[in-house]
N, C-alpha and C positions, 0 to 999 in steps of 0.2 A: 261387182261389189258383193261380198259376203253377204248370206242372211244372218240378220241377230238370233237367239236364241231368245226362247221365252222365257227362260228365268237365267237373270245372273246369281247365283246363289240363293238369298234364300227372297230375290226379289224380281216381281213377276212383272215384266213390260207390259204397261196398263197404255200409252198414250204418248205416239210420238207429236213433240213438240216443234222441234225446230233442228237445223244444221248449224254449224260452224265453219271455220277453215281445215278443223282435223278432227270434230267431233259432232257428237250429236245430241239431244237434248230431251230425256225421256220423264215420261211420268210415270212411276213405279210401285205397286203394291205389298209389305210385307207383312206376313202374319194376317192375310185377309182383311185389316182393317186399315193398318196404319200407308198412310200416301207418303213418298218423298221424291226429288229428281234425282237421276240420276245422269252424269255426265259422261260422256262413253266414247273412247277413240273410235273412230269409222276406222271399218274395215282394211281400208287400204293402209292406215297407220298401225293393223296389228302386231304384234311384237316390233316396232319400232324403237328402240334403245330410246331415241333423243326424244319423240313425242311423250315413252312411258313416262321419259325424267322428270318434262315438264309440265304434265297432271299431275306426280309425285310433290315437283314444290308448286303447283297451287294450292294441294291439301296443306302443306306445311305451313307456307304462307296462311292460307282461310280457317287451319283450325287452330292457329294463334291470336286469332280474331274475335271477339265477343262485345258487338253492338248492335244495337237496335237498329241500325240503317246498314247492317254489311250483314250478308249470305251467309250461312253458318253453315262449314258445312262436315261434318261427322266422319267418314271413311273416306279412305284411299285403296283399293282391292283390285287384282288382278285375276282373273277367272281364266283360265289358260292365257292365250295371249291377248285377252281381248284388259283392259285397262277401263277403271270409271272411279269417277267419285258418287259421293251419296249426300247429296244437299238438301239441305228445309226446303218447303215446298210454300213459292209465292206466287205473286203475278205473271202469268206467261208474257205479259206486255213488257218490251225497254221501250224506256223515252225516247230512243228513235221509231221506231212502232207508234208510241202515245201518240207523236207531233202527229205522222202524216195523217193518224185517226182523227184527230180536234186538237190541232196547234190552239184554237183558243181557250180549253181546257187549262191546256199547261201555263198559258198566263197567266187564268184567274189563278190556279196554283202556284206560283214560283217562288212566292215568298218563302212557302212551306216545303217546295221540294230545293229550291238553291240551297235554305240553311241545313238541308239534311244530308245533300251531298258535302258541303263541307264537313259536316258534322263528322261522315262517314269516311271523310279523306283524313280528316283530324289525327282519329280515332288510327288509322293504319302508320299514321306519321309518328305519334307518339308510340308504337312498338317499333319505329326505326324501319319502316316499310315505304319505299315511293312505289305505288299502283305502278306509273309509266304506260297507261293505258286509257287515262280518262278519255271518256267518248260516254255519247246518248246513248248509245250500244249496250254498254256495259253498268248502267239502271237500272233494276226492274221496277215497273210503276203500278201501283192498284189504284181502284178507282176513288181511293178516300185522298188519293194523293203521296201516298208511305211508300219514302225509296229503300232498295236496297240496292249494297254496291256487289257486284260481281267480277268474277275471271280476274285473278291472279296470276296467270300464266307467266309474264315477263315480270313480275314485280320483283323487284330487286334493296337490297339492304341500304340505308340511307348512309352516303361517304361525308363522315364525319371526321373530324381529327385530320390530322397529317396524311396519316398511312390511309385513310379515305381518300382522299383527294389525289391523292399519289397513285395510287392502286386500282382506281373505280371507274376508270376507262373504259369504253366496251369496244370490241372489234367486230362484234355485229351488232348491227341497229336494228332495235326492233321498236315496234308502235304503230300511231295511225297517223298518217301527214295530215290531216286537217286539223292535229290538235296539239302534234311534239313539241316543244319546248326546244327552244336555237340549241342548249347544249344540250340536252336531247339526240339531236339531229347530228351536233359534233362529236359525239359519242363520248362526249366529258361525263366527269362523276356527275352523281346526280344525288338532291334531297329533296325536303318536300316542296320547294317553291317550283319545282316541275312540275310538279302537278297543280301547284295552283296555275299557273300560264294555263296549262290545259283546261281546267275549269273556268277560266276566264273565258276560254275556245267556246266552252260549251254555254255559257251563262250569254254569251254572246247571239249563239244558234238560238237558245230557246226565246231570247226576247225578240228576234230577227227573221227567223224562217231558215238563217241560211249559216252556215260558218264563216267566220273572219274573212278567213282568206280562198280565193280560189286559184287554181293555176293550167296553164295551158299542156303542161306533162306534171308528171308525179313530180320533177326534180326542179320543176319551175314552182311546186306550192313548198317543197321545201324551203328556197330560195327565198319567197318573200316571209316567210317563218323568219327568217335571219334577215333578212335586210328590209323587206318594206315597212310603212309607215303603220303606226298602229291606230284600225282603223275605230272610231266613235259610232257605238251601237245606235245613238239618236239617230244618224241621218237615216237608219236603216228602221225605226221607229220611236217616233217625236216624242208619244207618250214618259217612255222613260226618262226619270227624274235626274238630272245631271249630275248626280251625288253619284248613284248606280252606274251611270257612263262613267264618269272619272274611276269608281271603284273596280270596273273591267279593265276597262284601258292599264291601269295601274297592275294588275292581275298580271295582262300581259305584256309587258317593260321587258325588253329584247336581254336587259341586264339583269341576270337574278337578284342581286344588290339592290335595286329602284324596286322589287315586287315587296307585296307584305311579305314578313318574314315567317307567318304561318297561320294556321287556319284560324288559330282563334284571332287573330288581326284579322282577316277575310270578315269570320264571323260580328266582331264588333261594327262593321262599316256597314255590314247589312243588314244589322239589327239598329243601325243609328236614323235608319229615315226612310220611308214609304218607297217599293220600287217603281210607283207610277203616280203621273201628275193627276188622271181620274183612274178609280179604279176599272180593270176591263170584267165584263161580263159579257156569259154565253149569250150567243147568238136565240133570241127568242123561237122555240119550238113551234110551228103549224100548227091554229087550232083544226080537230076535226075537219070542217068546210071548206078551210085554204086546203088541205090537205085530199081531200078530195075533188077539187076541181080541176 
């Protein structure tokens, strides 16, 4: 694999973060003072036509975006063949990260981090965007609890109309199986109640530990995505209030027809009634003595 260079233009590689499947995840200096990420094909996808494309529409997609819970993010730049974007600079942490850190963290949180994710799937809906990618993955969490949505890569324009629904088929699938949505999966057009199914995936994992559905091959977790029964977060913990189980479950309705029909429905059921029967709190910290013995 290629070495990076120390400056992509006029921005100086301060601190690598993280990998992706075709990228990498840097923290970058410009003009000495000012921090931002940057997003940056790996090596192996350098002048890659198809990878350049689709960091070119995630900038498109992300810098049509302007909310308080989605990634902002600034340039799209090519430095010879190497491709990056140039993003605000937040928590290095996603709520997949957060959970395996203090899943009990994220409960006493959820109130505040569920309504922001919707908030922030809202917000892409009403520019006519389905993400097609909800997952904990693609969260970043800080420690006050303040999300932001990230990676646009597969997001796609929401089929609306005749010539939406007629046209909006896809012949390759892309996403994550633990969270796609049945038409989704059947590469039907797609709007925003695809994402809420997904977000249902995920409001399921953070009250649970675990996702919905598991499967014995990739094409066996598809499979119950389309066909099996849709399972009640309760059994998987009691605390939750059965307003918030009925409001998952309902999330994810195998028929997009039976889902609310959009985030601000999401939104009103979650602001209608407490997500737990007692509220959870962290785990008591060791004084000094326990702590020493």
């Amino acid at each position: 694999m290629s070495q990076l260079p120390d400056f992509l233009g006029p921005y100086r590689l301060a601190k690598y973060i993280r990998s992706g499947s075709s990228s990498q995840i840097w923290e970058a200096i410009r003009d000495k003072k000012d921090r931002v990420i940057l997003k940056i094909l790996r090596s192996d996808y350098w002048g890659d036509k198809e990878e350049i494309a689709l960091l070119k529409h995630e900038f498109e997609v992300g810098h049509s975006l302007t909310h308080p819970n989605v990634i902002r993010i600034h340039e799209f730049n090519l430095e010879g063949k190497i491709a990056f974007l140039v993003l605000d600079v937040f928590s290095v942490l996603n709520v997949k990260q957060a959970m395996r850190e203090n899943n009990a963290k994220i409960q006493v949180q959820f109130a505040k981090i569920a309504e922001q994710m919707a908030l922030s799937l809202g917000h892409m809906h009403e520019k006519k965007w389905v993400h097609c990618d909800v997952k904990p993955d693609n969260f970043l969490l800080n420690d006050e609890g303040e999300i932001r949505l990230i990676d646009f890569t597969i997001a796609r324009k929401s089929a609306t109309g005749m010539l939406g629904r007629m046209f909006g088929k896809q012949k390759v699938i892309r996403g994550t199986r633990s969270y796609m949505s049945p038409e989704q999966i059947r590469g039907q057009p797609l709007d925003g109640r695809a994402d809420i199914y997904s977000l249902g995936c995920l409001y399921f994992e953070l009250l649970s530990g675990k996702p919905p559905y598991t499967g014995d091959s990739p094409n066996d977790l598809l499979q119950r995505h389309l066909t099996a029964g849709i399972p009640s977060v309760v059994v998987q913990n009691d605390n939750v209030m059965p307003e918030l189980a009925g409001l998952i479950r309902k999330m994810m309705a195998k028929n997009a027809d039976d889902r609310p029909n959009s985030m601000t429905e999401v939104m009103k059921e979650l602001r209608a009634s407490k997500p737990f029967k007692l509220a959870p709190k962290l785990p008591a910290k060791p004084s000094n003595e326990e702590a020493e013995e």
